[in-house]
C-alpha positions as CSV (number, residue, x, y, z in Angstrom):
1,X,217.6,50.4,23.7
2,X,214.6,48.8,23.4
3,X,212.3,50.6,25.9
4,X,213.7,54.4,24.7
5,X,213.0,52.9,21.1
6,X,209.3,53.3,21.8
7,X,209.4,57.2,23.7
8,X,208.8,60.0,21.6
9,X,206.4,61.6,23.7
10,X,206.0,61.8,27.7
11,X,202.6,60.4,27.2
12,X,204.6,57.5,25.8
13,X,205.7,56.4,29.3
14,X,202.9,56.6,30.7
15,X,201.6,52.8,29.8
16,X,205.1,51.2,30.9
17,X,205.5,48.8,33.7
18,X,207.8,49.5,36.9
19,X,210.2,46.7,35.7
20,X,210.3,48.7,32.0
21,X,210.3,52.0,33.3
22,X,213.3,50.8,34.9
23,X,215.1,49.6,31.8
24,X,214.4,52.6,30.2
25,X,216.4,54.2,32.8
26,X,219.0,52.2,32.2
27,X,218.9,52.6,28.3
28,X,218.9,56.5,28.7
29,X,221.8,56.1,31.1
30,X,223.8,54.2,28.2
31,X,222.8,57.0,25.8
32,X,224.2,59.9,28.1
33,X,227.1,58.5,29.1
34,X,228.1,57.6,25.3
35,X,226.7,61.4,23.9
36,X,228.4,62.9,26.6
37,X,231.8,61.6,27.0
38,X,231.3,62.3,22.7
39,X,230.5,65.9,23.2
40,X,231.2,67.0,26.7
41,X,228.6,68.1,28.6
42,X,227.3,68.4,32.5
43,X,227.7,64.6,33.3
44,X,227.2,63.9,37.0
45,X,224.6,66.0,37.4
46,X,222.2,64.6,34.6
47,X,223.1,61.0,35.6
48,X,221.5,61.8,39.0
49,X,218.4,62.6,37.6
50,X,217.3,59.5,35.5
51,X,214.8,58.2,37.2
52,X,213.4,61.4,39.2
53,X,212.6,62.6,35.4
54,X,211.1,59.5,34.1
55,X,209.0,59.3,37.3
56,X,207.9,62.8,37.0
57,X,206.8,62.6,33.3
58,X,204.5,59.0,34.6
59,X,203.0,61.0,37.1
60,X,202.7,64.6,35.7
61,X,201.2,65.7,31.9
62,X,203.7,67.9,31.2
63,X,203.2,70.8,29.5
64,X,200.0,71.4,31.2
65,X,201.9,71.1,34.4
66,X,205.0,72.9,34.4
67,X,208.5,71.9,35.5
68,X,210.9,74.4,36.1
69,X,214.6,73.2,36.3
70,X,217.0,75.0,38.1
71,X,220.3,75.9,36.5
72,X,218.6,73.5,33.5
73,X,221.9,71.0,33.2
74,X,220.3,68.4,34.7
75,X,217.2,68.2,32.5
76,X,218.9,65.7,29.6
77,X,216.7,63.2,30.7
78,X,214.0,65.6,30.5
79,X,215.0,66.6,26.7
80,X,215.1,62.8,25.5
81,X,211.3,62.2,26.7
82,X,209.9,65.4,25.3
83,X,210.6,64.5,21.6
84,X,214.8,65.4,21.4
85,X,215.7,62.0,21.8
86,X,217.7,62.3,18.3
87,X,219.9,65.0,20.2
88,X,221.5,62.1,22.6
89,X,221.2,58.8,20.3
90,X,222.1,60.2,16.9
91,X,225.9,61.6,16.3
92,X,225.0,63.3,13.5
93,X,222.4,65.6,15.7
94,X,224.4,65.5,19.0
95,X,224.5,69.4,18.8
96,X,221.5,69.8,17.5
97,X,220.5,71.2,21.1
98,X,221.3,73.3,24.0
99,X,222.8,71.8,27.3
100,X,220.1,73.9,29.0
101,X,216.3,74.2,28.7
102,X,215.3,76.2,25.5
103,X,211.4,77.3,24.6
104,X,212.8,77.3,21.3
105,X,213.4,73.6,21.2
106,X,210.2,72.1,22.7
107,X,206.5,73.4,24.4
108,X,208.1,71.7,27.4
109,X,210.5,74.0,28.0
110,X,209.9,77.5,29.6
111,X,213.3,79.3,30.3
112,X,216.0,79.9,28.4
113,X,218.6,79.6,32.0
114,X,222.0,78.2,32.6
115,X,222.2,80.4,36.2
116,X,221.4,78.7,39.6
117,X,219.3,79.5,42.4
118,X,216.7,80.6,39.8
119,X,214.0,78.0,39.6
120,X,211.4,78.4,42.6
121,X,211.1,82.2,42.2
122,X,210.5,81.7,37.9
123,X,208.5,78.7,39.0
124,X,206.2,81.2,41.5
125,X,205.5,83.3,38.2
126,X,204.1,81.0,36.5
127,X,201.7,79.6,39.9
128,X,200.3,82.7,39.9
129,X,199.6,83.5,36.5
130,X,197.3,79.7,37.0
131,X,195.8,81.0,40.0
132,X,194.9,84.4,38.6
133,X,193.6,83.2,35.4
134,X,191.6,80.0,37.4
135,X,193.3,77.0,35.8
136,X,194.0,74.4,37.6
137,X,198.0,72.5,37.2
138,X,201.2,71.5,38.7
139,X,204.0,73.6,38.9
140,X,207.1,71.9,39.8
141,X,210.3,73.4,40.4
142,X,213.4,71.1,40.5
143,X,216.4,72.4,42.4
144,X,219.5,71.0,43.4
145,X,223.3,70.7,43.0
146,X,224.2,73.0,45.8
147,X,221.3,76.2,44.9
148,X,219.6,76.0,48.0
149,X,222.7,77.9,49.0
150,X,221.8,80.8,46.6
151,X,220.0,84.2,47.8
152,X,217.2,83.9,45.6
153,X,216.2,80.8,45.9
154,X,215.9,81.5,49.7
155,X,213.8,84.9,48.5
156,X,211.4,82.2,46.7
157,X,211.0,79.8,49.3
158,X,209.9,82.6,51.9
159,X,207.3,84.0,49.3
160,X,206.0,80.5,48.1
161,X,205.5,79.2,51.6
162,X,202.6,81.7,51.5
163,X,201.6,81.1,48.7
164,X,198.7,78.4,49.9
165,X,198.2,77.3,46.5
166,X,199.8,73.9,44.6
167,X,203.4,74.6,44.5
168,X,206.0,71.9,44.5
169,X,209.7,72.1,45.2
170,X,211.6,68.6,44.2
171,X,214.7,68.9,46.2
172,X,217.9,66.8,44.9
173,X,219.9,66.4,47.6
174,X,223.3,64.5,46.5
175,X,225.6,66.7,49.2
176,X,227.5,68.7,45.9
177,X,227.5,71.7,44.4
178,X,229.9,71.5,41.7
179,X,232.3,70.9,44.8
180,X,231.7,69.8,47.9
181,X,228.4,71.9,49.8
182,X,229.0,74.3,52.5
183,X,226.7,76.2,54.6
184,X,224.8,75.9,57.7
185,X,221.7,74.3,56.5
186,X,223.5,71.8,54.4
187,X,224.2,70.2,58.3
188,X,220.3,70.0,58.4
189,X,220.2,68.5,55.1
190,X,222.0,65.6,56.2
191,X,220.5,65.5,59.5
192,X,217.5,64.7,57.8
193,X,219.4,62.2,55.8
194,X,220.6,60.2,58.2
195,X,216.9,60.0,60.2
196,X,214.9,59.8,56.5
197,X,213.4,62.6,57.1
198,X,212.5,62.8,61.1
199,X,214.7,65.0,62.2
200,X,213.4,67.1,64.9
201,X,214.9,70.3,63.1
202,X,213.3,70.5,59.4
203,X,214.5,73.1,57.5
204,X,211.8,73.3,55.0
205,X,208.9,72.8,57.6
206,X,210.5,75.5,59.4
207,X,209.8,77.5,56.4
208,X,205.8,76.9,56.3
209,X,206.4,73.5,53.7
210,X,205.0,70.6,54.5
211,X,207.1,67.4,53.7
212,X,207.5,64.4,52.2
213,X,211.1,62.7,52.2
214,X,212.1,59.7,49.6
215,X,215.1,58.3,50.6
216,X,216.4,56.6,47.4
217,X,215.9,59.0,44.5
218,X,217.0,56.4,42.2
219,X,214.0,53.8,43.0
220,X,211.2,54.8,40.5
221,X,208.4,53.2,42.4
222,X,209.1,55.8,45.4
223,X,209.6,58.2,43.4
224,X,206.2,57.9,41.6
225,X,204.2,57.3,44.7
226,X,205.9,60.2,46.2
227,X,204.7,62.0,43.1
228,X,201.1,61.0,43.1
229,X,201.6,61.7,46.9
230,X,201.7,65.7,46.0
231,X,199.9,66.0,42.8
232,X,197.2,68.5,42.7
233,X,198.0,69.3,46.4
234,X,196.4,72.8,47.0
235,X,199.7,73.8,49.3
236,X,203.5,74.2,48.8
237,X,205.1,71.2,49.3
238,X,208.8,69.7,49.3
239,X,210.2,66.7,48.4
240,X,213.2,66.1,50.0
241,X,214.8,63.4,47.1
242,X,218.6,61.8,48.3
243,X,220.5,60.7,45.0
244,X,224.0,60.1,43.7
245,X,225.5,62.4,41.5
246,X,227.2,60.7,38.5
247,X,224.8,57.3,39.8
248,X,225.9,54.4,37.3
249,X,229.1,55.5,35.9
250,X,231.9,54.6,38.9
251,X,234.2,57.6,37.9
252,X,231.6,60.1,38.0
253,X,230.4,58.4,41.3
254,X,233.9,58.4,43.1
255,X,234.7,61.3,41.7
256,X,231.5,63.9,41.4
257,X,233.7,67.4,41.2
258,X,235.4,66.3,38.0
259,X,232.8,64.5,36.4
260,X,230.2,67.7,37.3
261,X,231.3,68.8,33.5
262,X,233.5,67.4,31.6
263,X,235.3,67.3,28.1
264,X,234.9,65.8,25.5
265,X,236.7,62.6,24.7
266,X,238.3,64.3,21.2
267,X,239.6,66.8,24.0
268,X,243.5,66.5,23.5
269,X,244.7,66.5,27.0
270,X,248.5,65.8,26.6
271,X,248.5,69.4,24.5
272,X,246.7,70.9,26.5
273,X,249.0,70.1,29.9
274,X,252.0,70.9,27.6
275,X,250.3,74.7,27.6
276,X,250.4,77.6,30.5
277,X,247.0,78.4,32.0
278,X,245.8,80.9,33.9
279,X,244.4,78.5,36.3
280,X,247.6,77.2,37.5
281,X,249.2,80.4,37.5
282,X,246.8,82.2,39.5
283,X,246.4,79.4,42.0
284,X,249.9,79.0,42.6
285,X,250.5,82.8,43.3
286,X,247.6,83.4,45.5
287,X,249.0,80.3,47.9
288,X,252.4,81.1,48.2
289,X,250.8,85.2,48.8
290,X,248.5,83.6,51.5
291,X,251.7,81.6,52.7
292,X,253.6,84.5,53.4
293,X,250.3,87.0,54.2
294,X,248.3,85.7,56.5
295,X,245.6,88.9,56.2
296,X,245.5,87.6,52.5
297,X,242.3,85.2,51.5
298,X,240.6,84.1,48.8
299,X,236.8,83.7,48.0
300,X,234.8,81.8,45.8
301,X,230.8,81.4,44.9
302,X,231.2,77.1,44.6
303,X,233.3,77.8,41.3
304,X,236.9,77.0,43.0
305,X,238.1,75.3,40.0
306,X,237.5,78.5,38.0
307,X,241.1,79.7,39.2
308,X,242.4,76.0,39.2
309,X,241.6,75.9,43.1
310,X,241.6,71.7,43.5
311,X,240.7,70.2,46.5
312,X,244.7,69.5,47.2
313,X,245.1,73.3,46.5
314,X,242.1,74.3,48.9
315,X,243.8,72.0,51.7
316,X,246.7,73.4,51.0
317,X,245.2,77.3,51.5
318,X,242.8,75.9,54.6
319,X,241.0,78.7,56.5
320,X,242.1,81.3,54.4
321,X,240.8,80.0,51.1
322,X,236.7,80.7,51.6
323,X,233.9,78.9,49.3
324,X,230.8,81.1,50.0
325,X,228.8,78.5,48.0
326,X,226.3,79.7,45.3
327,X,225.9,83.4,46.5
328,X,227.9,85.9,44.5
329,X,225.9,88.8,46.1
330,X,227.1,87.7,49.6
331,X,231.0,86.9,48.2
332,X,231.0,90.2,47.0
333,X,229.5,92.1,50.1
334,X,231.8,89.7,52.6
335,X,234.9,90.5,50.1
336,X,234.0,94.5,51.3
337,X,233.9,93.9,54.9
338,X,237.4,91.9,54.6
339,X,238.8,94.8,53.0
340,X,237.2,97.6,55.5
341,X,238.6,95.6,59.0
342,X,242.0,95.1,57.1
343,X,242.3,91.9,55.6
344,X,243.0,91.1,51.7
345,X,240.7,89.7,49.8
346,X,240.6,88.1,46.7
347,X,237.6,86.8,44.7
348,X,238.0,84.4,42.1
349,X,235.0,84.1,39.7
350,X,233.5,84.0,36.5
351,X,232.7,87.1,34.5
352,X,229.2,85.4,33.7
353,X,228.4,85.0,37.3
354,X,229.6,88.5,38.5
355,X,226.6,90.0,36.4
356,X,224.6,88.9,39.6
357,X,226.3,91.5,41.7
358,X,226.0,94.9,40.0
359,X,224.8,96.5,43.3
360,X,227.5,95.1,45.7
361,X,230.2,96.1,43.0
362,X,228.6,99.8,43.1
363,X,227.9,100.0,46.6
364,X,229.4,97.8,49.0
365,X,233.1,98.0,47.3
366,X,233.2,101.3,45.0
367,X,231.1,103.6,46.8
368,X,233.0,102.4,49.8
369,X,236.0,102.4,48.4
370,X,237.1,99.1,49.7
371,X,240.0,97.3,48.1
372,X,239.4,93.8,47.6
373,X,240.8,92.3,43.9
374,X,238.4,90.2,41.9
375,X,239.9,88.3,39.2
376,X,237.2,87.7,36.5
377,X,238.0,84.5,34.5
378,X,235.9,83.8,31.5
379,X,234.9,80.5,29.9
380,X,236.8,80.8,26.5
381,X,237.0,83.7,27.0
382,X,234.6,87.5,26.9
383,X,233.7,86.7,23.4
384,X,233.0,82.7,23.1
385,X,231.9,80.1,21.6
386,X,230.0,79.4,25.2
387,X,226.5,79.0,25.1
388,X,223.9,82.0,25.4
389,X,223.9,82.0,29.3
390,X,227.4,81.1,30.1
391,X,228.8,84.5,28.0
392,X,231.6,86.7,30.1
393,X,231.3,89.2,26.8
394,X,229.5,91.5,29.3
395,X,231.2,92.0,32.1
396,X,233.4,94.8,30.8
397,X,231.0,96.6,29.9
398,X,228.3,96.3,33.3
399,X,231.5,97.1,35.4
400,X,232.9,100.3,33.4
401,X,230.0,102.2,34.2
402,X,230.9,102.4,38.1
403,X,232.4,105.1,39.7
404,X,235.8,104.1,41.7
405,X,236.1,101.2,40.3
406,X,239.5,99.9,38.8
407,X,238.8,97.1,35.4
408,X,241.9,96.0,34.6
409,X,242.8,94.0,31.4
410,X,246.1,92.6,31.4
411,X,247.8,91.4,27.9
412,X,250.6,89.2,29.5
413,X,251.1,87.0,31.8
414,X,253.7,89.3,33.4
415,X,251.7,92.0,33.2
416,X,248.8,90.1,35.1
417,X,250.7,88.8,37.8
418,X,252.5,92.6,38.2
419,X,249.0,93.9,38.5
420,X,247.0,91.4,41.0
421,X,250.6,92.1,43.7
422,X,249.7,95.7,43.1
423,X,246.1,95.1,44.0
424,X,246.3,93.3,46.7
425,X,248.6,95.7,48.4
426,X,246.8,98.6,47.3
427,X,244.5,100.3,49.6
428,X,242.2,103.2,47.8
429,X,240.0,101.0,45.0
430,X,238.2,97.7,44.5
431,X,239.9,96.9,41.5
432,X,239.0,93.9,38.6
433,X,241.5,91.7,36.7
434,X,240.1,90.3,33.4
435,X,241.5,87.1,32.8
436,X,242.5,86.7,29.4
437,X,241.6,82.9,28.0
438,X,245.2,82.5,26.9
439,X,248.8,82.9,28.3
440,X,250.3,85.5,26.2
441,X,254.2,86.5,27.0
442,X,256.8,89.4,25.2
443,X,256.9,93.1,25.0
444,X,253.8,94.9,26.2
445,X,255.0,98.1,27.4
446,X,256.7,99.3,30.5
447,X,256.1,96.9,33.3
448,X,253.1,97.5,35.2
449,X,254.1,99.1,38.5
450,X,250.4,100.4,39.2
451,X,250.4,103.7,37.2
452,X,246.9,103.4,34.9
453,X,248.5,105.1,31.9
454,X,248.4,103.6,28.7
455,X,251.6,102.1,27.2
456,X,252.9,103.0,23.7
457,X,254.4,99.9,23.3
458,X,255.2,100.9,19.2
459,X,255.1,104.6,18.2
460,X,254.3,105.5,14.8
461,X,252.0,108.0,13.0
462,X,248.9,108.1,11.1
463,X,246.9,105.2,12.6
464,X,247.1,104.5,16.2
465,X,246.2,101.0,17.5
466,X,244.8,100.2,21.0
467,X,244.7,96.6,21.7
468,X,242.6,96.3,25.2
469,X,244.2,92.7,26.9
470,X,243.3,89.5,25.3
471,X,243.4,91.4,21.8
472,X,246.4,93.6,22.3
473,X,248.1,90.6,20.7
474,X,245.4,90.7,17.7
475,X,246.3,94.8,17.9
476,X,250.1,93.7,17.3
477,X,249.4,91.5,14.3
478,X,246.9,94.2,12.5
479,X,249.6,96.6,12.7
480,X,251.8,94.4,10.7
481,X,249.4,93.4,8.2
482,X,248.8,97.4,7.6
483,X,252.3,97.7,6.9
484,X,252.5,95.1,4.9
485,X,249.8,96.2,2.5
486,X,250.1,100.6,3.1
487,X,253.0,100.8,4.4
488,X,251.7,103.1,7.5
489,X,253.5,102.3,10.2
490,X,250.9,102.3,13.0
491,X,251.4,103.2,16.6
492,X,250.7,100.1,19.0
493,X,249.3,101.2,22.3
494,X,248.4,98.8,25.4
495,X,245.8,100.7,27.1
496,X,245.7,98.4,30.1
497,X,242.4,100.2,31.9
498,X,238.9,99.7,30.2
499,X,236.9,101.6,33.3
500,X,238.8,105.3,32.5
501,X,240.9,106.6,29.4
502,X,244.1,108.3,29.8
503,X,243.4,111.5,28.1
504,X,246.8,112.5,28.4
505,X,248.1,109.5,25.4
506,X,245.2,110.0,23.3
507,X,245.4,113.6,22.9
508,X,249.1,113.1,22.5
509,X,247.7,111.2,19.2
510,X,245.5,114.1,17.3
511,X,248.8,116.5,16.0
512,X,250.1,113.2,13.7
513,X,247.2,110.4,13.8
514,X,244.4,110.2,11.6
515,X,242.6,107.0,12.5
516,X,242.4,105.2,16.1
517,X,241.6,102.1,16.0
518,X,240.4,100.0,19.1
519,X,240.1,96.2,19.9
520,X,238.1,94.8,23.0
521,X,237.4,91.3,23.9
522,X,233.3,92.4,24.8
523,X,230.3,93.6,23.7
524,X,231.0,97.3,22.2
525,X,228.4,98.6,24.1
526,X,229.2,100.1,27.0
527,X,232.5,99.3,26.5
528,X,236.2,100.7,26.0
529,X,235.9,101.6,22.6
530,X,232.9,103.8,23.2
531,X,235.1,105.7,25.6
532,X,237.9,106.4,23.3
533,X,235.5,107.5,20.3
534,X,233.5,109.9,22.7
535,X,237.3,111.1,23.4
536,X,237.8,112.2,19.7
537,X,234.5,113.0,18.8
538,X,235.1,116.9,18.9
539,X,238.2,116.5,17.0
540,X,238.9,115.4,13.1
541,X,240.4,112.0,14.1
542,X,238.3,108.8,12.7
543,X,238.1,106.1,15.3
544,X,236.7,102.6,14.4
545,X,235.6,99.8,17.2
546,X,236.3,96.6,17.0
547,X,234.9,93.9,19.7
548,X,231.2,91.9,19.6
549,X,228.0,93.3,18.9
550,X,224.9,93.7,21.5
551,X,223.5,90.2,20.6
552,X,223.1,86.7,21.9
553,X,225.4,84.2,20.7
554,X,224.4,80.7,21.2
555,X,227.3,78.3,20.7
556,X,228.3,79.8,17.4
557,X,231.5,78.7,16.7
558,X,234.6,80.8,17.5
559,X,236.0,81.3,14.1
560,X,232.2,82.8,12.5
561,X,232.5,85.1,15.5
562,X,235.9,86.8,15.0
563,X,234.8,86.3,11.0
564,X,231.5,88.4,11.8
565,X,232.9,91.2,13.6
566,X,236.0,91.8,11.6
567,X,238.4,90.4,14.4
568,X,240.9,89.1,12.4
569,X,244.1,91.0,10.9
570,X,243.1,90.8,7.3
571,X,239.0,91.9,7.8
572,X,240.6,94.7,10.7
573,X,242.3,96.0,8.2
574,X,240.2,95.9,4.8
575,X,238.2,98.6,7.5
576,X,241.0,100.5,8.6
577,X,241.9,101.3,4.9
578,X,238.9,102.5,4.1
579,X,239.3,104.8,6.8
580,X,242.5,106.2,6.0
């Protein structure tokens, strides 16, 4: 580690010769690929960039010129030059920082973002704020890993190319997303590959760019003379970079899908196979569906392994298994005009990337009443340990708001399975399935058979429980515990729906009830609870709200987060008696 033993600074590169600059690639290399396999952590992608962030640091004098990373887990390279080296070469501070770019962490940073296509239109901001106020700087946007294939950064391209002031795109082209690329321009990507850069057909000069292709993005001599190249150029320009994602560890190189993120090494994989996941479970019923339903296919924004969709598993589902690539807008509108010429769509995605489609949930499916099923995963779960861009708390809550719209949280896996058959054969709503982070099994109420009535799974009197999906098992375990201790014996209700309330089982509650009581894995905010308490408000029942509060959690851990808003037994119910 002798070369990264003497950066602290960017500045500090700057006086480095090409044969050091080069072992300082290597050193930082070493360092990620120990911290990471350590910790977890976006692996191929930051392995990519090595030496296009040690080049751009020579040539730039960042902050004064700004660099704008898209999707911000590749800038770890970036992060160890701009004074958080101790975050990747000491263990005791490996979590000292975020796994994105942070303003909080360093002047070098400017966005707090962890979603894709983003870069060139944040990037375009902060051009014309220079130009207006007359200073004169580099702004660099840095975009790659499939979000050229994303709607916005498209919008910024078409604004910036008339821009006519110094605006540079660096373009990593390593031919992934987190899978494999898809799209029509990706073709001219790699037509452009293969003539280094002469293609006849240019994408970006197409676009009102000029252009300037490296063809080894790992060479830090092109790279800097590249660089120097385009520095203070007075027009938008792109650098069209070729890397390898995962370059210098062979696993992450032969195998760039996996190694995109990946666990860490204290990860105990043996238990975890022993386990059922929703992953497999979903995956397997949606290909033996689209085996025996040919109208029946499933979509994808370039998340397939979300719903455990491996390559094998995408082979085996062929044309009717659809990867739309970074464009959740477009998955969502194409997922409505399935369902309006009579095919069956389902979308598998994340609940943190469905908050990019708020208008094509409202218009193009619910106002159109179109039936296509999205199943909404969450990573960990709506309330996580995740960090502050990654959260699926608030998905609930953006999608109970729209008219015609079915949000479904299911509390088995019986009851999950019972209800994405009953979607995908029903034909009057768009309907959403909350994946719940673990397989839960045993009584929940009548099976589902597509009636959206609540389930009193557990009738009592006095206090009524209503535990919404992931937490109807937390729901079941509060009502012992308040037995235990009062000796009420509480009624247990499985409410099923977040989007409505079935009027009909909670005013069946108010003759021998005195307390509802309702659990939500989400921000309370907007969400189910708020419905059931605007339910009882003109009557003398008390109800209490459990779920997360309308903040920002960044990678707090999982146990101070149940511990802070009462979502254990014991805390649930040192509030219920109070109530009572």
């Amino acid at each position: 580690m002798k070369q990264l033993q003497r950066v602290n600074v960017p500045a500090d590169i700057k006086s480095m010769s090409m044969e050091e600059l080069k072992e300082l690639a290597q050193d930082i290399r070493d360092v990620l690929i120990t911290k990471v396999s350590e910790t977890g952590g976006h692996m191929g992608p930051n392995l990519g960039m090595v030496e296009a962030t040690i080049a751009m640091h020579y040539v730039f004098d960042s902050p004064k010129d700004k660099i704008v990373y898209d999707v911000s887990h590749q800038s770890y390279t970036h992060k160890i030059l701009t004074g958080r080296k101790e975050g990747f070469t000491n263990p005791e501070k490996y979590h000292s920082y975020s796994g994105y770019t942070n303003p909080d962490e360093s002047e070098h940073d400017y966005f707090t973002v962890g979603h894709t296509a983003t870069a060139i239109s944040l990037a375009s901001g902060m051009a014309k704020a220079r130009d207006l106020r007359g200073e004169k700087s580099n702004v660099i946007a840095v975009i790659g890993d499939g979000a050229l294939s994303g709607g916005e950064a498209y919008e910024g391209l078409n604004h910036v190319a008339e821009m006519n002031t110094n605006f540079i795109v660096l373009f990593n082209d390593n031919d992934m997303a987190i899978a494999p690329v898809s799209g029509g321009m990706y073709k001219n990507f790699k037509a452009l590959r293969d003539t280094k850069g002469k293609a006849s057909d240019n994408f970006f000069k197409a676009m009102g760019f000029n252009y300037l292709f490296v063809e080894d993005g790992h060479d830090i001599p092109s790279l800097i003379a590249a660089f120097e190249q385009v520095k203070d150029s007075d027009v938008p320009v792109v650098i069209h970079m070729v890397t390898v994602k995962g370059k210098g560890l062979a696993e992450a190189e032969a195998n760039p899908e996996d190694f995109h993120y990946i666990m860490s090494k204290h990860f105990d994989v043996e238990a975890y196979n022993k386990q059922e996941h929703y992953e497999a479970i979903i995956s397997d019923y949606l290909l033996a569906k689209m085996a025996a339903d040919p109208s029946v296919v499933t979509l994808t924004a370039a998340v397939p392994a979300v719903a455990g969709f491996t390559p094998a598993k995408r082979a085996q589902a062929g044309k009717q298994f659809v990867d739309v690539g970074i464009a959740e807008e477009h998955l969502i509108a194409m997922a409505a005009g399935l369902a309006k010429n009579g095919a069956k769509p389902v979308v598998v995605d994340d609940g943190t990337f469905l908050q990019r489609t708020y208008d094509q949930l409202s218009q193009d499916l619910a106002l159109n009443s179109n039936p296509a099923t999205i199943v909404s995963f969450s990573i960990g779960g709506g309330i996580s340990s995740m960090d502050a861009t990654h959260s699926s708390a608030f998905d609930m809550a953006m999608m109970n708001g729209i008219p015609n719209l079915i949000v479904l949280s299911p509390a088995t896996k019986d009851e999950l399975l019972a209800m994405l058959d009953w979607s995908i054969e029903q034909t009057e709503y768009p309907v959403v399935i909350r994946v719940p982070a673990k397989v839960e099994s045993g009584n929940s109420g009548a099976a589902f058979d597509g009636h959206l009535d609540n389930q009193i799974v557990e009738k009592g009197s006095k206090v009524a429980i209503l535990g919404l999906g992931a937490f109807f098992s937390l729901g079941r375990k509060v009502k012992e515990v308040l037995k235990a201790e009062t000796g009420i014996d509480a009624t247990l209700i499985n409410p099923r729906l977040s989007s409505e309330v079935d009027e009909q089982t909670l005013a069946s509650l108010v003759a021998d009830h005195d307390v509802v009581v309702t659990f939500e894995d989400g921000v309370l905010d907007g969400g189910f609870g708020e419905k059931v308490a605007r339910y009882f408000g003109p009557t003398a029942v008390k109800v209490i709200n459990f779920g997360m509060k309308k903040e920002v959690n960044d990678r707090v851990p999982m146990k101070t987060l149940l511990e802070r808003y009462h979502l254990t037994p014991e805390l649930a119910v040192a509030d219920i008696k109070k109530l009572v």
